[in-house]
Legacy VTK file of the C-alpha trace (Angstrom):
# vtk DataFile Version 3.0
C-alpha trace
ASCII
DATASET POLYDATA
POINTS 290 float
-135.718 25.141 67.544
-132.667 26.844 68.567
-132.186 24.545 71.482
-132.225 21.303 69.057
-129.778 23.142 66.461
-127.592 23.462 68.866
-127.966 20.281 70.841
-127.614 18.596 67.087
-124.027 20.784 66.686
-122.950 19.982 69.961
-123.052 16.078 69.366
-121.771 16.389 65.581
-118.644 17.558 67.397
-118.432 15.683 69.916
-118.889 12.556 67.428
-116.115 14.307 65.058
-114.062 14.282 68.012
-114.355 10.963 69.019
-113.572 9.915 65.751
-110.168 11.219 66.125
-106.927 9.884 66.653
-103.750 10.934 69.118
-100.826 12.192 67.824
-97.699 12.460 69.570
-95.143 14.457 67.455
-90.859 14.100 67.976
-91.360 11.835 70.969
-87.391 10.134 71.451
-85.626 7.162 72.283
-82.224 6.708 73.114
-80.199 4.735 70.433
-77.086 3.069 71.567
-76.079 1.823 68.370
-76.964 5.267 66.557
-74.906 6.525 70.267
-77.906 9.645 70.112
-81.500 10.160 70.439
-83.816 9.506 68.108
-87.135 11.346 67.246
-90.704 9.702 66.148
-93.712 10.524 66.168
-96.949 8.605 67.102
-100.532 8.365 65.863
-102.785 6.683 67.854
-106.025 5.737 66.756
-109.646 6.940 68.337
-110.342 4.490 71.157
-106.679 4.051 72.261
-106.845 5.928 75.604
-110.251 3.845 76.454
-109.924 0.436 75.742
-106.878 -1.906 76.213
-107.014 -3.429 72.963
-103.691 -3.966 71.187
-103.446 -2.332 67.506
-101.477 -3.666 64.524
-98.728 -1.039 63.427
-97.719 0.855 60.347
-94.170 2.201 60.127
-94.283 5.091 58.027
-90.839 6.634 56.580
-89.953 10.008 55.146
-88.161 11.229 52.090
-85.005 12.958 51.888
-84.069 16.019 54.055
-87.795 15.763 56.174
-87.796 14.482 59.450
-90.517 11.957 61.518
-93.073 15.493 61.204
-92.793 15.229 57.532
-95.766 12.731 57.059
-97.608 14.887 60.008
-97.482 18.293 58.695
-97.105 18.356 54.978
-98.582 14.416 54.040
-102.038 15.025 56.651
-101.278 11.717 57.322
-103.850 11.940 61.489
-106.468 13.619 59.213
-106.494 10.820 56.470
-105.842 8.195 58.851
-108.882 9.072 60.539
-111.069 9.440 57.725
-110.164 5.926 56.172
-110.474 4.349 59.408
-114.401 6.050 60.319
-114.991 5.114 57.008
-114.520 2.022 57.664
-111.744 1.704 54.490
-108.840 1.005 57.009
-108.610 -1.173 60.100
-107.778 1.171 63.409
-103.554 1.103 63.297
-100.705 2.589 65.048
-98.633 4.265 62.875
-94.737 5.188 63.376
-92.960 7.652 61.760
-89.372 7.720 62.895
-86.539 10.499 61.811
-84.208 8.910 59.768
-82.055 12.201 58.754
-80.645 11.180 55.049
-79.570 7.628 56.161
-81.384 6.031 53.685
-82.387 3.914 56.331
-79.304 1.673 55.885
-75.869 -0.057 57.807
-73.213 2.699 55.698
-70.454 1.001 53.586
-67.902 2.141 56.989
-70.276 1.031 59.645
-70.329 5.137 61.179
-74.177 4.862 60.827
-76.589 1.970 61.176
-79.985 2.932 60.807
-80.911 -0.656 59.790
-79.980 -1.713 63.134
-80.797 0.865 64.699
-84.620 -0.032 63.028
-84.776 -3.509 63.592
-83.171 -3.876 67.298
-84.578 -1.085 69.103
-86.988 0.995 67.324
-88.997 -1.612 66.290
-88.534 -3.299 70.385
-89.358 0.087 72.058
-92.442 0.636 69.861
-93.633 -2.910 70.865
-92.963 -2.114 74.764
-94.287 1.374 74.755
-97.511 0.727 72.770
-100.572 -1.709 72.856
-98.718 -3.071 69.567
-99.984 -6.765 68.371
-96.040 -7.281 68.096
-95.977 -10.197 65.389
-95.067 -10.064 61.617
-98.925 -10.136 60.615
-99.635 -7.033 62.472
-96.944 -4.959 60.991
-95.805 -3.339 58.167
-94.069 -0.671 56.708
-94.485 2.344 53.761
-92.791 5.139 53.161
-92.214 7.619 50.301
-88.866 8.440 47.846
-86.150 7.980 49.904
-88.558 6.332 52.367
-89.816 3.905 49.832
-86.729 2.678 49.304
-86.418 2.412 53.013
-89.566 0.615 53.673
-88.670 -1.803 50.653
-85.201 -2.742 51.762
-86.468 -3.427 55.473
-89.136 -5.593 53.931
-87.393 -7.544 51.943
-83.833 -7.607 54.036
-86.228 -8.725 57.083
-88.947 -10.774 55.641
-89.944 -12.535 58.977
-90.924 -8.820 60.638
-92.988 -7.700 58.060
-96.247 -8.807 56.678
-96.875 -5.877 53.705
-94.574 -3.085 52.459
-95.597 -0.047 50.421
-93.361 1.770 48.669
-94.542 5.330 47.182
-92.050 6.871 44.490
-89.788 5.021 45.617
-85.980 5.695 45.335
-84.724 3.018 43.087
-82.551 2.927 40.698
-81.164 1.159 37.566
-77.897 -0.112 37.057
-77.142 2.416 33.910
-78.379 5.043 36.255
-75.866 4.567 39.021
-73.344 4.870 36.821
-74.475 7.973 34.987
-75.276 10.013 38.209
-73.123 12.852 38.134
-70.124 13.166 40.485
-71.215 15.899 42.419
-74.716 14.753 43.020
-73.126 10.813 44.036
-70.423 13.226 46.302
-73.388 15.264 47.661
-76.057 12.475 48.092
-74.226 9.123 48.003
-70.697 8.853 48.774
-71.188 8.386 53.071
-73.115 5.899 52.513
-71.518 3.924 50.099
-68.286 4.855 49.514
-65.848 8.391 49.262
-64.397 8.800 45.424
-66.258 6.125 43.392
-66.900 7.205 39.417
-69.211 5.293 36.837
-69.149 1.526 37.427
-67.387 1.306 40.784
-70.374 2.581 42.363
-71.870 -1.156 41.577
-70.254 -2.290 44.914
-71.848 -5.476 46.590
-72.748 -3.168 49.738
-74.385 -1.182 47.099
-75.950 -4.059 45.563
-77.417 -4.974 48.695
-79.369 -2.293 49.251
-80.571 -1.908 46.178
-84.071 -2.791 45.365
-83.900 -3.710 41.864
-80.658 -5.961 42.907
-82.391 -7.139 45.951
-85.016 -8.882 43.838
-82.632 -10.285 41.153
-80.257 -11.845 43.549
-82.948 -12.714 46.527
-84.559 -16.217 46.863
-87.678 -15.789 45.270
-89.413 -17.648 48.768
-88.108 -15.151 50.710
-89.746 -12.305 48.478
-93.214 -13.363 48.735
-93.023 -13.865 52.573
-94.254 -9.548 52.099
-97.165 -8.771 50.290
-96.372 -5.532 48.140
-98.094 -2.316 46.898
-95.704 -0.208 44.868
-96.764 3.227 43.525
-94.576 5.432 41.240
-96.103 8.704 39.596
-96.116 8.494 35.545
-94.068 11.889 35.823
-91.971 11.039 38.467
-88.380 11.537 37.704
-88.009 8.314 40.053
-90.187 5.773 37.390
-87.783 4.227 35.531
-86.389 2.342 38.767
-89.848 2.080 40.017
-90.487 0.070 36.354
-87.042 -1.827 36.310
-88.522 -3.121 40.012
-92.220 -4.125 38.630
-90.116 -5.844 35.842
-87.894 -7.853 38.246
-90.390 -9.227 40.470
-92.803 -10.097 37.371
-89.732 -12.592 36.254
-89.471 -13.950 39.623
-93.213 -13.870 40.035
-93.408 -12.289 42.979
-96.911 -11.417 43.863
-97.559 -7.537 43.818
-99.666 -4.991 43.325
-98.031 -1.877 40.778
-99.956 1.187 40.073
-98.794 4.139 37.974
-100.893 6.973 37.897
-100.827 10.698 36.636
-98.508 12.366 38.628
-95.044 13.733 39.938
-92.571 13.407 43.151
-94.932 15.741 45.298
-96.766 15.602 48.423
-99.980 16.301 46.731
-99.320 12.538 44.825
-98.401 11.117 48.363
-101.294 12.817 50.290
-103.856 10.716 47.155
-101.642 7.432 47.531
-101.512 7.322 51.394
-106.295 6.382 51.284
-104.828 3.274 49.515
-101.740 2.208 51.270
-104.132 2.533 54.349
-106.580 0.044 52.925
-103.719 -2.212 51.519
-102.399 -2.614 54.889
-104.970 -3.024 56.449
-106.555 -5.736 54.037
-102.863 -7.744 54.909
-103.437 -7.576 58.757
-106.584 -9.542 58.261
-106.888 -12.801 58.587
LINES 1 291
290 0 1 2 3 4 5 6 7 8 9 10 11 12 13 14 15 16 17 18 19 20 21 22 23 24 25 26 27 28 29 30 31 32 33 34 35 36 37 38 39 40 41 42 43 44 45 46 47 48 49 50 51 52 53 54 55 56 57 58 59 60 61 62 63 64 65 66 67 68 69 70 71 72 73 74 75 76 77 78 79 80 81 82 83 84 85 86 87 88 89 90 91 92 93 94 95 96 97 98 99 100 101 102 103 104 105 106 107 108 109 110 111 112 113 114 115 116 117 118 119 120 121 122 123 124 125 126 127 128 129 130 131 132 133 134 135 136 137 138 139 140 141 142 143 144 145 146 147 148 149 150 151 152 153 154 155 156 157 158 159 160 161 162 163 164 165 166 167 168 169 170 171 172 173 174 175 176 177 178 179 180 181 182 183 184 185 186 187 188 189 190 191 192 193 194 195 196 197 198 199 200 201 202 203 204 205 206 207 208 209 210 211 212 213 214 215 216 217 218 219 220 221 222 223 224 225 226 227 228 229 230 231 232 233 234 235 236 237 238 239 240 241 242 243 244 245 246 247 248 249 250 251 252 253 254 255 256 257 258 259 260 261 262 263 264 265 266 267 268 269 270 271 272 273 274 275 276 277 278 279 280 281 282 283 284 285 286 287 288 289
């Protein structure tokens, strides 16, 4: 009896194990328009090492002041990965979560930083050459959360043709009436590198700010070019981050732009992204199918 208890434990983890994916934390690549190297980290699904199967791929983008372990250690992003995926609730992905510092993930208003291109040109190339990627818009999309939702939004929508589904969490967008009322210090603090040194109130409404924005991106984007993505936007009911999040929903309902928006009870905290990320999974993964 002892002999079959522990014959049954010993496959129970070696099935639990195989179940697993790979993950490769803070791996780098050498930027030359960034001039530095960049860190990412990898998860690679259960099966990778023993098959040569190429994998659709989910880039998956931080918040403000984490780095590409932020989704890793505090969002448990292997552990649910690998749950929705043996549960058959998410199709077996490659996900990418690059460092991104507090870029926003955009081109700055004085061209010093250019994490767009930086994104699009090489991270999104070496990924493809490094990885069994299925490297085609229908196998790839991108999510992120706060600062990285507005990330994952912008590249979405600013490269239509690369992405088939975005998914942005709590995302960091913002209304017109609250650019203009952000407080000087915070806009100096947060703001100013990226879009301009000294601007009060209303000047902050520049068109480099404009085009980054996601509430602007909708009004002023061709409304054919918008539902190339498929969209999943979540925004906690208590997040201080839902009245852009609601401006947004608003926007693409006059343009009619196809899109899932969920609100639920919550605030801007990792135990809201950690419950959002099961869904985001299955979202994606319901877009790479055919």
């Amino acid at each position: 009896m002892r002999v079959l208890t522990f014959i049954v434990a010993v496959f129970g983890f070696v099935l639990a194990n195989a179940q697993q994916g790979l993950l490769k934390e803070s791996l780098k690549i050498k930027s030359a328009i960034l001039g530095k190297e960049v860190e990412y980290s990898v998860y690679l699904p259960a099966g990778y090492d023993a098959t040569n199967r190429r994998y659709p791929v989910l880039y998956l983008l931080h918040g403000y002041t984490d780095d590409e372990t932020g989704w890793t250690q505090f969002g448990e992003a292997q552990h649910i990965a690998d749950k929705a995926i043996a549960a058959g609730d998410a199709t077996a992905m490659i996900i990418v979560m690059p460092d991104a510092g507090i870029s926003w993930y955009i081109n700055s208003y004085d061209g010093k930083v250019k994490y767009e291109d930086f994104f699009v040109k090489e991270l999104i190339p070496h990924i493809d050459a490094g990885f069994r990627t299925r490297p085609t818009k229908e196998f790839r999309a991108v999510a992120g959360l706060s600062m990285g939702g507005h990330g994952s939004f912008l590249m979405a929508t600013r490269h239509p043709d690369l992405f088939v589904a975005c998914a942005p969490l709590s995302g960091a967008f913002w209304t017109e009436a609250e650019v203009v009322a952000t407080p000087d210090d915070t806009y100096a603090n947060i703001f100013a590198h990226l879009y301009g040194e000294g601007l009060k109130g209303a000047e902050r409404f520049t068109p480099h700010f404009r085009s980054y924005s996601g509430v602007e991106i909708v009004k002023d984007g061709k409304a054919e070019d918008l539902k190339k993505v498929k969209y999943y936007i979540d925004c906690g009911d208590d997040d201080f981050l839902i009245e852009g999040n609601m401006a947004l929903h608003l926007e693409m309902k006059k343009k009619d732009i196809p899109h899932e928006f969920r609100v639920r009870d919550g605030v801007h905290d990792w135990t809201y992204w950690r419950t959002a990320l099961p869904d985001v999974l299955k979202f994606v993964s319901a877009s790479f199918h055919r």
